[in-house]
VEXDREN-2710 file (C-alpha; in Angstrom, 1 decimal):
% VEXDREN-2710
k/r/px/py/pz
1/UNK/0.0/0.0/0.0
2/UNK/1.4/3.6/-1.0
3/UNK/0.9/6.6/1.7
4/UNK/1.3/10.8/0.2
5/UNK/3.8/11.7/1.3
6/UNK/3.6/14.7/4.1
7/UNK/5.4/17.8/4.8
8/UNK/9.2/17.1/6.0
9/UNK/8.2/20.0/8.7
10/UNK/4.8/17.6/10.2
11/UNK/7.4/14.7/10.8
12/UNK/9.6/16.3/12.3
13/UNK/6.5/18.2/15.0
14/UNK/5.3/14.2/15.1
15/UNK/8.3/12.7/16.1
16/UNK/9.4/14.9/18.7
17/UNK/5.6/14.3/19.7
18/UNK/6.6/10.3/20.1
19/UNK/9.8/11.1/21.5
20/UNK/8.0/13.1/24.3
21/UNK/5.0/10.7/24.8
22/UNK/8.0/7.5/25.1
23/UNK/10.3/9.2/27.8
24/UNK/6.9/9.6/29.8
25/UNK/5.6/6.5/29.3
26/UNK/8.3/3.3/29.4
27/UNK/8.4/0.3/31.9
28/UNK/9.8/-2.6/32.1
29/UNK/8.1/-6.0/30.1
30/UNK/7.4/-8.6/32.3
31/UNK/8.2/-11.6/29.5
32/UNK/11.5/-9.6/28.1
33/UNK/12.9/-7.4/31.0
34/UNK/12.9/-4.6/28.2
35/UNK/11.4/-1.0/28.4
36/UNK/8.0/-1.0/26.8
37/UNK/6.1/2.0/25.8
38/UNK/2.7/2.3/28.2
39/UNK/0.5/4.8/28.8
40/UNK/-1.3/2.4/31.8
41/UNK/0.3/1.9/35.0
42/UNK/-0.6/-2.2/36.4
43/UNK/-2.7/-0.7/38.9
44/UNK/-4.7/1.2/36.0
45/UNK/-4.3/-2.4/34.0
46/UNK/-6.2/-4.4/36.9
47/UNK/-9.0/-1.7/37.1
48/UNK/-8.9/-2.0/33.4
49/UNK/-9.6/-5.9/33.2
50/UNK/-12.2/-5.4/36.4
51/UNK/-14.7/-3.1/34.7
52/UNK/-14.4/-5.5/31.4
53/UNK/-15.0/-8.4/32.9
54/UNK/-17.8/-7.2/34.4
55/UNK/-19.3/-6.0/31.1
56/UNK/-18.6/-8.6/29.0
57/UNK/-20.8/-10.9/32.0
58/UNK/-23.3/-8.4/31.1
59/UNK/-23.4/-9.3/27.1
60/UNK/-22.5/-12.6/27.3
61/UNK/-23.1/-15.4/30.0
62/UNK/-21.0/-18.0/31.6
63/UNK/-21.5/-21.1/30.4
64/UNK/-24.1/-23.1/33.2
65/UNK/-21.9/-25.7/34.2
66/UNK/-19.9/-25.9/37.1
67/UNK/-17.9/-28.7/36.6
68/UNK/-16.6/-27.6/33.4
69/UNK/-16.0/-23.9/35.1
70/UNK/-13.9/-26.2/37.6
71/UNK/-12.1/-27.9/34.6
72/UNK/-10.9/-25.7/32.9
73/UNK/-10.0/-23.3/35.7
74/UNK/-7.9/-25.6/36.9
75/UNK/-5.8/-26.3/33.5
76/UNK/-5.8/-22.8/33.7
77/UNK/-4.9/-21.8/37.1
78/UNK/-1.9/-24.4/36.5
79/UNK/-0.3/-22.2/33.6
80/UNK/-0.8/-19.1/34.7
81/UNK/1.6/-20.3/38.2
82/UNK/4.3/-21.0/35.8
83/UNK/3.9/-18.2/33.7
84/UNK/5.8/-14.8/33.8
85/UNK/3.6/-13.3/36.0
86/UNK/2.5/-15.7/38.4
87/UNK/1.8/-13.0/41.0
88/UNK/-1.0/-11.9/39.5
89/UNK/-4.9/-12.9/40.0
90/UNK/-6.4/-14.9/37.0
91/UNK/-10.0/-15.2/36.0
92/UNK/-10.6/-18.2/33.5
93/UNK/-14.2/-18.3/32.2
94/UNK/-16.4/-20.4/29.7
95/UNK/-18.7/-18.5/27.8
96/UNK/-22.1/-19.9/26.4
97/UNK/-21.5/-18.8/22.8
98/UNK/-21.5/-20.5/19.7
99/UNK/-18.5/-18.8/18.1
100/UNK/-14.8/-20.2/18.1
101/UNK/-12.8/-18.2/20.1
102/UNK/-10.8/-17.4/23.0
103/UNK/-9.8/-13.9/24.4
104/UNK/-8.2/-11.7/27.0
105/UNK/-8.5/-9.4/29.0
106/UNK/-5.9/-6.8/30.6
107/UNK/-4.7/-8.0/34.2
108/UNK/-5.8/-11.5/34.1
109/UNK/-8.9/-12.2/32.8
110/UNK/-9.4/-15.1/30.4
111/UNK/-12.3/-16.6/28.0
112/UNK/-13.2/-19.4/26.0
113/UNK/-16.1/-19.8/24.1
114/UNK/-18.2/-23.2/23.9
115/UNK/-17.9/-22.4/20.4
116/UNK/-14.3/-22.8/20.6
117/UNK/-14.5/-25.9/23.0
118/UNK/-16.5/-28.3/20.8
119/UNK/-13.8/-28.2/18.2
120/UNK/-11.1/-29.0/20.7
121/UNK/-10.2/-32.9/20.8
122/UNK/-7.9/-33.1/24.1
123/UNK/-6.8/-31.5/27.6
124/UNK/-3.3/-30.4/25.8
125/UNK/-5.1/-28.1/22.7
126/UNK/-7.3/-26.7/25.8
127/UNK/-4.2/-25.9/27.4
128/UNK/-2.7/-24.6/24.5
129/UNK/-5.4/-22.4/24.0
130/UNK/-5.6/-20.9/27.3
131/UNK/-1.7/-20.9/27.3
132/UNK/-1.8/-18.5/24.3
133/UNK/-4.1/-16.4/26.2
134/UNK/-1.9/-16.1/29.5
135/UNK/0.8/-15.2/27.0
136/UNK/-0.8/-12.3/26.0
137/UNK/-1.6/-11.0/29.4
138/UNK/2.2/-11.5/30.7
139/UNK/3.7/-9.7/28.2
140/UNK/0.9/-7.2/28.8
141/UNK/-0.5/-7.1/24.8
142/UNK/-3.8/-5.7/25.8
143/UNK/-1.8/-2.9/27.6
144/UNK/0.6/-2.1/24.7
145/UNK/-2.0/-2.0/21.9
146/UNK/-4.2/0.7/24.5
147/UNK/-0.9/2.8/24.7
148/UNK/-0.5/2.6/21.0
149/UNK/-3.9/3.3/20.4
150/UNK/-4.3/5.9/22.8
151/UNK/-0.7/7.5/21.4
152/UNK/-1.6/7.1/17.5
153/UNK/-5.0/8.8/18.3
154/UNK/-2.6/12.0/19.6
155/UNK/-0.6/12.0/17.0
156/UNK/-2.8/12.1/14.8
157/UNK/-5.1/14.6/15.9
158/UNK/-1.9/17.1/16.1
159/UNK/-0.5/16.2/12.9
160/UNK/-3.7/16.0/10.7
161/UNK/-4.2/19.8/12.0
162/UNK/-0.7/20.6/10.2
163/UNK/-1.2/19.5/6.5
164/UNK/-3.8/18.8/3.7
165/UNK/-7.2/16.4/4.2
166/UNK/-5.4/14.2/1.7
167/UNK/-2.1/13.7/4.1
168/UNK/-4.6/13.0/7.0
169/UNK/-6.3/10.3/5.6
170/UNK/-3.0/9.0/4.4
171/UNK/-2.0/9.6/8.4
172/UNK/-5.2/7.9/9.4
173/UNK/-4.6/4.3/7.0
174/UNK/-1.0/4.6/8.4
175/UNK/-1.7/4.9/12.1
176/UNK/-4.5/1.6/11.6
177/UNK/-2.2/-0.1/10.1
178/UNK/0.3/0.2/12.2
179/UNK/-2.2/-0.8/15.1
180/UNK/-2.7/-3.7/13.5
181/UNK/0.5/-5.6/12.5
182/UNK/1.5/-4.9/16.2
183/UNK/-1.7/-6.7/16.7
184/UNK/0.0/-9.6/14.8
185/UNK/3.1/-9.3/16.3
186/UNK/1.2/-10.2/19.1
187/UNK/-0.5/-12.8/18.3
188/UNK/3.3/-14.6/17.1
189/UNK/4.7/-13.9/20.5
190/UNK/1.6/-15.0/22.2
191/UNK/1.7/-18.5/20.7
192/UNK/5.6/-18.8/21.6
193/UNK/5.1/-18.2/25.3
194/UNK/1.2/-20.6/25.1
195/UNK/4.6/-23.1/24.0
196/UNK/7.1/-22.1/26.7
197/UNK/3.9/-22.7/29.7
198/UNK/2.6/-26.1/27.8
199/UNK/6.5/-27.4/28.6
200/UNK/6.6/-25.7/31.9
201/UNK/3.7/-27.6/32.9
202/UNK/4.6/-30.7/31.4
203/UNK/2.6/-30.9/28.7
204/UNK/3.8/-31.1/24.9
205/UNK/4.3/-28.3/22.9
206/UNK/3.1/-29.7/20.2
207/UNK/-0.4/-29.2/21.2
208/UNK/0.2/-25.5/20.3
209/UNK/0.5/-26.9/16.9
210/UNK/-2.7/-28.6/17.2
211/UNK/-4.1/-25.6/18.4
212/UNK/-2.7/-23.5/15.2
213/UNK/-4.5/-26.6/13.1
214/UNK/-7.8/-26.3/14.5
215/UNK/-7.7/-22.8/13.2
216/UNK/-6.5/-23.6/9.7
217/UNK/-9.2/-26.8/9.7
218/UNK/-11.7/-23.6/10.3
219/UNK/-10.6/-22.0/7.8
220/UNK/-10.6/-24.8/5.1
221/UNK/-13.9/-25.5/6.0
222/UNK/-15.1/-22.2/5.9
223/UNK/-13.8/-21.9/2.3
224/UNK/-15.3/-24.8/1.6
225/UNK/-18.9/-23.4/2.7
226/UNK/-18.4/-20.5/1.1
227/UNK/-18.0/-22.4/-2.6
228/UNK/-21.1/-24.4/-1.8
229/UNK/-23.1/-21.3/-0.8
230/UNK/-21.9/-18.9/-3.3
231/UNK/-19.9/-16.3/-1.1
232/UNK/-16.8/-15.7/-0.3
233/UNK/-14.8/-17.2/2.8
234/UNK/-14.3/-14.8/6.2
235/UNK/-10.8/-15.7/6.4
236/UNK/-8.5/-12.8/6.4
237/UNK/-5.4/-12.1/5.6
238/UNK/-3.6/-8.5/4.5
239/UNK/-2.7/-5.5/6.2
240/UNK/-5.9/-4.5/7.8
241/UNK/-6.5/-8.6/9.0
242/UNK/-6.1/-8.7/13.1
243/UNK/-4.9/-12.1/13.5
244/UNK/-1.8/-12.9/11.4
245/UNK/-2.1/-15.9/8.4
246/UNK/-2.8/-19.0/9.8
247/UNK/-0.1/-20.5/7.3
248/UNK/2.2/-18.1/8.9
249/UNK/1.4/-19.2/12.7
250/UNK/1.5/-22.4/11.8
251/UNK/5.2/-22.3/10.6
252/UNK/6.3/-19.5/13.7
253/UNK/4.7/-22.0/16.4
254/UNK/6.7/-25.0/15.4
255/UNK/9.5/-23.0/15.4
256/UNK/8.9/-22.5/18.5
257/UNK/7.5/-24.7/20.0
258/UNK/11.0/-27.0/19.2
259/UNK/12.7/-25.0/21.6
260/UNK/11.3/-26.3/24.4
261/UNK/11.6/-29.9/26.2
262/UNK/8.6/-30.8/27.5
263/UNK/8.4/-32.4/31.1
264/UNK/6.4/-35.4/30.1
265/UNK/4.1/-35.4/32.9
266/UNK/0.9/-35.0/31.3
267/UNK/-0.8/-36.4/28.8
268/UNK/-2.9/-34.8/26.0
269/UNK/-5.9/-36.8/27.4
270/UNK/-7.8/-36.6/24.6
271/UNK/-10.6/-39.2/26.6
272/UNK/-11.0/-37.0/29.6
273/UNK/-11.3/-33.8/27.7
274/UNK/-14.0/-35.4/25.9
275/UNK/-15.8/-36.9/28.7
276/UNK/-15.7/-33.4/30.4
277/UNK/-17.3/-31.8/27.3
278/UNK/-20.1/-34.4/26.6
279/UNK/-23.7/-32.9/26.7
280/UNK/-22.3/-29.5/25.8
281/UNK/-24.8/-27.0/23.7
282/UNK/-23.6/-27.1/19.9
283/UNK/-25.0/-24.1/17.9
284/UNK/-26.0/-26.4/14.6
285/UNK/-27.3/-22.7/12.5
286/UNK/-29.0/-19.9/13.5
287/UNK/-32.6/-21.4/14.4
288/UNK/-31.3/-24.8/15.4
289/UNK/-29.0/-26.2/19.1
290/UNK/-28.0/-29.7/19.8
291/UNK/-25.7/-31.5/22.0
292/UNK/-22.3/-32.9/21.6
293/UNK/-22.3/-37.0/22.2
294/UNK/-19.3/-38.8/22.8
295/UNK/-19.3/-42.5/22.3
296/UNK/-16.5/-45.0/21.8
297/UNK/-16.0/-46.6/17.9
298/UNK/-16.7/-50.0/18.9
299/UNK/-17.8/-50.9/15.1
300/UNK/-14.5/-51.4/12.8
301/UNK/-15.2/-49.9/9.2
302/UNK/-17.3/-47.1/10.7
303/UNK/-17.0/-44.1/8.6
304/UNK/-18.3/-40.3/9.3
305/UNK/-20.5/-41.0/6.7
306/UNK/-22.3/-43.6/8.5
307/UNK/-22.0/-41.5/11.8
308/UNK/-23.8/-38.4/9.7
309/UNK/-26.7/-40.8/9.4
310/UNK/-27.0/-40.2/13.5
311/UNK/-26.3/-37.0/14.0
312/UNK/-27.5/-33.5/13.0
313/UNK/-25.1/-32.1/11.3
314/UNK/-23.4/-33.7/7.6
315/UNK/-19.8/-35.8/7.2
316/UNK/-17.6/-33.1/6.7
317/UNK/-19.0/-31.4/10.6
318/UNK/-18.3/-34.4/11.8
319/UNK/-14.9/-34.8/10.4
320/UNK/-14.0/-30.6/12.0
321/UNK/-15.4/-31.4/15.4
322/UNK/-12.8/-34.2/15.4
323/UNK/-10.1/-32.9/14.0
324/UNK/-10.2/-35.3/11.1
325/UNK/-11.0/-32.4/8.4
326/UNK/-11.1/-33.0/5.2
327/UNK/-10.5/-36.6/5.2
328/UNK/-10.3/-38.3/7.9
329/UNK/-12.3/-41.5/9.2
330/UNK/-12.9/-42.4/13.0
331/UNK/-10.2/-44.2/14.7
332/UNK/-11.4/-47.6/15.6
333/UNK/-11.4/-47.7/19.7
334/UNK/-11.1/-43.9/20.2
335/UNK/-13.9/-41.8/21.5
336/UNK/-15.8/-39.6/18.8
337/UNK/-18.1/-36.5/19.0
338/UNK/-21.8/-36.1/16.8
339/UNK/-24.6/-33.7/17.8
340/UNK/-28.0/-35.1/18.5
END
């Protein structure tokens, strides 16, 4: 993407504009030990996560079940003790909503949707998830991109007062963009240290990867809906996309996640994180809920096909809620999801 260019004079009033902002706002990053631009004391970051948490239970409710609260709490609870900021209260919560995804809050609070959980096939990807999560409140991301935003918005304001309406929406694409690929930047760093606590805990790094997979399976499914219903696919990638290209996570977490010896001391448990999510609400469309089965496959030849012939949603469902997208059959012996 090409930007006008702007006044020599403007740059030079903007930088000593960051200059002044930085010297008043550095400390030092929890996960690095390096000076970070903030704007947000950790005091400020608490009240911050507080008043959010609070809202968000106001939009969206907690997911009526206390023994999977307990669960995953506790997965959570263990991370977050060997993380880089152990010190610090953490909130771990399940929300009852039917989109896939998982979020953070500044100064410790933590969500995962059921959305999220039903496509999720062991204790180690749950782990992995929430592990990302804690990574982005350690190295204070939430924080960061507030400062940014908060510093940008400044900028901005003062510089688009100093040259042409052209220049200032030229300053305005800039400043989003840069928002953003810190956003990504993020989102890379965030999946290292979900790595780093997996083999802290003792369990294997590679169920980051997982993790990362479950997203691309998402994806490729998505794209495959979108063909069969004439539209395109919500995947995004490009300069304005928040979350980096799932190729490109894919390839920086196993980089990473190499790095790091895990412990050995747990397993991935795919059986008991099934058993814990059995009889959860599954969103099938719009007008339509179910819930998520698990059984064992006892039968030997038994295909997703044949399973679709028992459940409410079609083969290829099936085959993402398992992890077995795009071709894939049940395991003979293993425990498998459908929705009745």
């Amino acid at each position: 993407m090409e930007f006008t260019k702007m006044n020599i004079k403007n740059i030079s009033v903007g930088s000593l504009i960051v200059l002044a902002i930085t010297l008043a706002g550095c400390s030092a990053n929890p996960v690095t030990g390096k000076k970070d631009f903030t704007l947000i004391s950790k005091d400020e970051e608490t009240a911050m996560g507080a008043q959010g948490h609070r809202d968000i239970l106001k939009t969206m409710k907690r997911y009526n079940n206390a023994s999977l609260q307990a669960y995953v709490n506790g997965i959570g609870q263990a991370l977050a003790r060997k993380s880089h900021r152990s010190g610090i209260r953490y909130t771990f919560t399940v929300l009852d909503d039917p989109s896939v995804n998982a979020f953070a809050l500044p100064g410790g609070y933590i969500y995962i949707t059921t959305g999220l959980m039903a496509y999720l096939n062991s204790e180690g990807e749950l782990a992995g998830v929430l592990g990302h999560e804690i990574g982005h409140v350690t190295a204070r991301h939430g924080v960061k991109q507030q400062s940014a935003s908060i510093a940008s918005a400044i900028l901005l304001d003062i510089l688009a007062k100093k040259t042409s309406a052209g220049n200032a929406r030229s300053l305005n694409q800039f400043g989003t963009a840069l928002i953003r690929g810190y956003g990504r930047d993020h989102e890379l760093q965030a999946d290292q240290l979900g790595a780093e606590y997996l083999a802290r805990v003792g369990y294997q790094p590679q169920s980051m990867i997982d993790v990362v997979r479950v997203l691309k399976a998402q994806e490729e499914f998505d794209k495959l809906q979108a063909r069969q219903e004439g539209r395109k696919p919500r995947a995004y990638h490009g300069v304005f996309s928040t979350h980096p290209s799932n190729d490109k996570r894919l390839q920086q977490v196993i980089g990473a996640a190499k790095r790091f010896k895990s412990a050995g001391t747990r397993s991935t448990n795919h059986d008991g994180y099934l058993k814990h999510i059995n009889g959860m609400k599954y969103r099938i469309d719009k007008r339509h809920n179910g819930r998520i089965v698990v059984g064992r496959a006892t039968t030997r030849g038994l295909t997703y096909a044949k399973l679709a012939r028992r459940s409410k949603v079609g083969e290829q469902r099936l085959r993402l809620l398992n992890g077995m997208f795009p071709k894939g059959q049940p395991v003979h012996g293993r425990l498998v999801k459908i929705i009745n």
